[in-house]
C-alpha atoms as one frame of an Amber mdcrd trajectory, in Angstrom:
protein
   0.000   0.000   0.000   2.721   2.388   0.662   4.700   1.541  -2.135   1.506
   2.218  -4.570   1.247   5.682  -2.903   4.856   6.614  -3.369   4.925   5.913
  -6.862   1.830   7.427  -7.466   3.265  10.898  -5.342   5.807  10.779  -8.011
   3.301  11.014 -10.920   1.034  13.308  -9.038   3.265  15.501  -7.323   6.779
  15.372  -7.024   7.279  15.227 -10.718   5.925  18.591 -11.405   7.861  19.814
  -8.297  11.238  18.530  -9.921  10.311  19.849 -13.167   9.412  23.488 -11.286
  12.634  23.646  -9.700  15.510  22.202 -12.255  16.142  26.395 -12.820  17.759
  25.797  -9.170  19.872  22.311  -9.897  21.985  20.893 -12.795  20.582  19.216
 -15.836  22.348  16.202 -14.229  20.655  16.566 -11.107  17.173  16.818 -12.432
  17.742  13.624 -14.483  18.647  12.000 -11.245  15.378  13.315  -9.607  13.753
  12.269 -12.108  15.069   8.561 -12.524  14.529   8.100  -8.292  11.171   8.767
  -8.660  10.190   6.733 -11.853  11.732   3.352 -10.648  11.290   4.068  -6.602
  15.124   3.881  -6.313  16.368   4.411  -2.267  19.831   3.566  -3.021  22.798
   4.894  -5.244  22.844   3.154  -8.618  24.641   2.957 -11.894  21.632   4.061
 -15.161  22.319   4.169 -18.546  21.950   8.057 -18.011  24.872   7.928 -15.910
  25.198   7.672 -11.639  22.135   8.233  -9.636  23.985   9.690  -6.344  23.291
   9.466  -2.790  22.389  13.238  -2.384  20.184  13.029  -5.009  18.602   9.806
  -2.995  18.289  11.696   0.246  16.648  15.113  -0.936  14.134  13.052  -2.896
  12.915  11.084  -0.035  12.677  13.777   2.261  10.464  15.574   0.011   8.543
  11.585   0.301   8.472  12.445   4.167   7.605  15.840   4.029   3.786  16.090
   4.568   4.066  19.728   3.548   5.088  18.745   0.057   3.929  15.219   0.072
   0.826  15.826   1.965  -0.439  13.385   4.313   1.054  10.051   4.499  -1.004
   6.451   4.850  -1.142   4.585   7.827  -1.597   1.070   8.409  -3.638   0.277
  10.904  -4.207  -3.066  12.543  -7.279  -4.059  10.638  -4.952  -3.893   7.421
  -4.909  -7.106   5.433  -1.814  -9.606   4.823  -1.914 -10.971   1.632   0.336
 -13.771   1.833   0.764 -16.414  -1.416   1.626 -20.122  -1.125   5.475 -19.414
  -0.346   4.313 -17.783   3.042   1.232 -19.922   3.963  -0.016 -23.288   2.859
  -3.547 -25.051   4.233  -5.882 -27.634   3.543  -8.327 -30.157   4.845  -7.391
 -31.387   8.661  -6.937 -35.240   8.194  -9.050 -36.259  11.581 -12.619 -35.141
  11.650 -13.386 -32.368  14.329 -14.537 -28.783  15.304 -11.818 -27.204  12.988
 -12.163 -28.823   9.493  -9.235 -26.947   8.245  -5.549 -26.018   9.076  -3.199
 -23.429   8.112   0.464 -23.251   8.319   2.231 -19.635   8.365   5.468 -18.252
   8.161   6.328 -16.163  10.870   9.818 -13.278  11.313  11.767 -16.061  12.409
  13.420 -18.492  10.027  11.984 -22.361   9.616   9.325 -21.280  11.994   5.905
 -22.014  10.906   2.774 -21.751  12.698  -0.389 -24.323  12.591  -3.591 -22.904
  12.883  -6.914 -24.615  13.220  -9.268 -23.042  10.912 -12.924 -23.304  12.126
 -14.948 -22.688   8.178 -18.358 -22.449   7.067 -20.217 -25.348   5.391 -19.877
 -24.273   1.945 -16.834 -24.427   2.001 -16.566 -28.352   2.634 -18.001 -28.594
  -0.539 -15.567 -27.029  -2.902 -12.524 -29.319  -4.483  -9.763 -27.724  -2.603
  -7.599 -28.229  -6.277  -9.500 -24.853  -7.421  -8.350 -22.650  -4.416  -6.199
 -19.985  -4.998  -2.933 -19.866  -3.513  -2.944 -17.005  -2.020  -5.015 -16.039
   1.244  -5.892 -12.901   2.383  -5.371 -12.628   6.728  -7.058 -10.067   8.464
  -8.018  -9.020  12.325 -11.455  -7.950  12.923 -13.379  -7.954  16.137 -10.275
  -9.666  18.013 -10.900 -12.575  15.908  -8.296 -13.634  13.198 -10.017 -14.367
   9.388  -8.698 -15.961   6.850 -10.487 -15.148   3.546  -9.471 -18.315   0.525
 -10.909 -17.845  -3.017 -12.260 -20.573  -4.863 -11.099 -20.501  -8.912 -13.874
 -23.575  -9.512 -15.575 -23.062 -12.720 -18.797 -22.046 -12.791 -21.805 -23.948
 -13.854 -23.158 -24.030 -16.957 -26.691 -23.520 -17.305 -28.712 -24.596 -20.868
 -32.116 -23.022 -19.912 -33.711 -26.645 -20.167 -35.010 -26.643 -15.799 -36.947
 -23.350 -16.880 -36.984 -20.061 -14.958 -37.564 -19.085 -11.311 -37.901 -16.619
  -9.024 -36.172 -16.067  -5.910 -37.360 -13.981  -2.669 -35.270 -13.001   0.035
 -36.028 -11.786   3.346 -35.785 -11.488   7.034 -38.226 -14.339   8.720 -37.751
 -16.969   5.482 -34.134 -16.791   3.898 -35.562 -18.022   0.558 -39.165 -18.436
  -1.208 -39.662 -19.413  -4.892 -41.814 -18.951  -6.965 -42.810 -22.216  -7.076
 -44.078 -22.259  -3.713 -40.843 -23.683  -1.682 -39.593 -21.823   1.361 -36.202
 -22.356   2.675 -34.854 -21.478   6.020 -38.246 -20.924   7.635 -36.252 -22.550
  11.266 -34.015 -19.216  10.564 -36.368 -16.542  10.895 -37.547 -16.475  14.441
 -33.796 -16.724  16.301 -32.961 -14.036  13.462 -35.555 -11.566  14.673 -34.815
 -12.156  18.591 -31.296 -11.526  17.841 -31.825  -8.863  15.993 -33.924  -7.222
  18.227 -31.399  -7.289  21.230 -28.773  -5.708  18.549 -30.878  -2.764  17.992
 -31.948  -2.333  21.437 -28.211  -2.710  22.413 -27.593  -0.271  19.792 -30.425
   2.466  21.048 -29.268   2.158  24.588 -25.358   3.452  23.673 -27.128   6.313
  21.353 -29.082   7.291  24.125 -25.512   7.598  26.537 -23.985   9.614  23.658
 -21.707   6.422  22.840 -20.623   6.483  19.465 -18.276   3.592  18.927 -19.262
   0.107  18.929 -18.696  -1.641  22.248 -17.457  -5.095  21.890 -20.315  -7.209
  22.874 -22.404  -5.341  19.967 -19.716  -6.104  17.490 -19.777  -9.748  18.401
 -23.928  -9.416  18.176 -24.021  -8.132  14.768 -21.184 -10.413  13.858 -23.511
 -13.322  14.395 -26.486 -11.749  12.320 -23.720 -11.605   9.737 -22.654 -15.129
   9.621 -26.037 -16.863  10.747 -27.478 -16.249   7.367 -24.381 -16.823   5.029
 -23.863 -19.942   7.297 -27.330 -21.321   8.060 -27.951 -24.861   6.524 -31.017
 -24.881   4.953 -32.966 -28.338   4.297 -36.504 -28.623   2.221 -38.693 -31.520
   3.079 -40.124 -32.900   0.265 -43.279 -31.079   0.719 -41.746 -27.867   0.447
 -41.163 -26.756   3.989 -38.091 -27.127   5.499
């Protein structure tokens, strides 16, 4: 993320700043500038346009440092994802059934040592061929819980028209009706609504005590609206009601 926003400071900004100024330096010193800013460099070099110096390397990043000619700076703050590929972090299906279907192994700042992490992950995603995963895996902290997002490369299905059309209603106290008459996740609706009620009221009581931010135990509330319907299993009896 910083590295984007430096080399986009050098299109946006600095550029024109070096350009402005190369009345005040050598031809050779603006071709310096200019080379340090196009390829990022933060050490002396040898260029076909001749020797990129270390003065040169300095006053260039402290105009990067400067927030009075850079402006303000980005800043990474804990919730900021790690996108780590398959050099980093490897994982796959645990070989003993259990709570955690899944494991993970990570790299940490220390070499050869690798950390094993249960992964506890939502039925869906028992069911895709773990060949079509990606290989890389996004790792980020939200809520004090650690999540681990995987993307799934399987090929989507192809559909020829011939099972006809239907339509699909979502809502609050039944997950799914079709048009056809079905109704899925009918078991859902009721714990939905009393949850959802003691979120709001949760939510109405801090407004009322001027308490802006989230407290914890609300976060972890609306966290389970969240996953109880991308999670819920839904089964339809075979006369239409699950």
């Amino acid at each position: 993320m910083v590295w984007t926003w430096v080399k986009c400071l050098y299109a946006n900004r600095l550029k024109e700043k070096i350009l402005a100024g190369k009345d005040k330096r050598t031809e050779d010193e603006t071709i310096q500038l200019l080379t340090i800013g196009k390829y990022a460099l933060v050490a002396p070099r040898s260029m076909k346009k001749g020797e990129v110096g270390q003065a040169m390397v300095d006053l260039y990043w402290s105009w990067v440092w400067d927030e009075e000619v850079a402006g303000k700076r980005p800043e990474i703050g804990p919730h900021f994802p790690m996108i780590l590929s398959e050099m980093c972090v490897r994982f796959g299906r645990a070989h003993k059934d259990g709570r955690y279907g899944w494991w993970a192994e990570v790299s940490t700042l220390e070499p050869r040592d690798r950390v094993v992490i249960p992964l506890q992950v939502p039925p869906a995603l028992e069911l895709v061929d773990g060949q079509h995963l990606a290989k890389t895996v996004a790792i980020r902290r939200r809520r004090g819980r650690w999540h681990f997002q995987i993307t799934d490369r399987s090929p989507d299905p192809v559909f020829d028209g011939s099972a006809g059309k239907m339509a699909v209603d979502v809502g609050r106290h039944v997950l799914a009706a079709t048009s056809d008459g079905r109704l899925y996740g009918l078991q859902t609706g009721p714990r939905f609504v009393r949850l959802w009620r003691r979120t709001q009221d949760l939510r109405s009581n801090r407004y009322r005590q001027g308490l802006k931010e989230d407290s914890p135990r609300l976060a972890r509330l609306e966290e389970r609206l969240t996953g109880m319907v991308r999670t819920m299993p839904i089964r339809l009896s075979p006369k239409g009601r699950p």
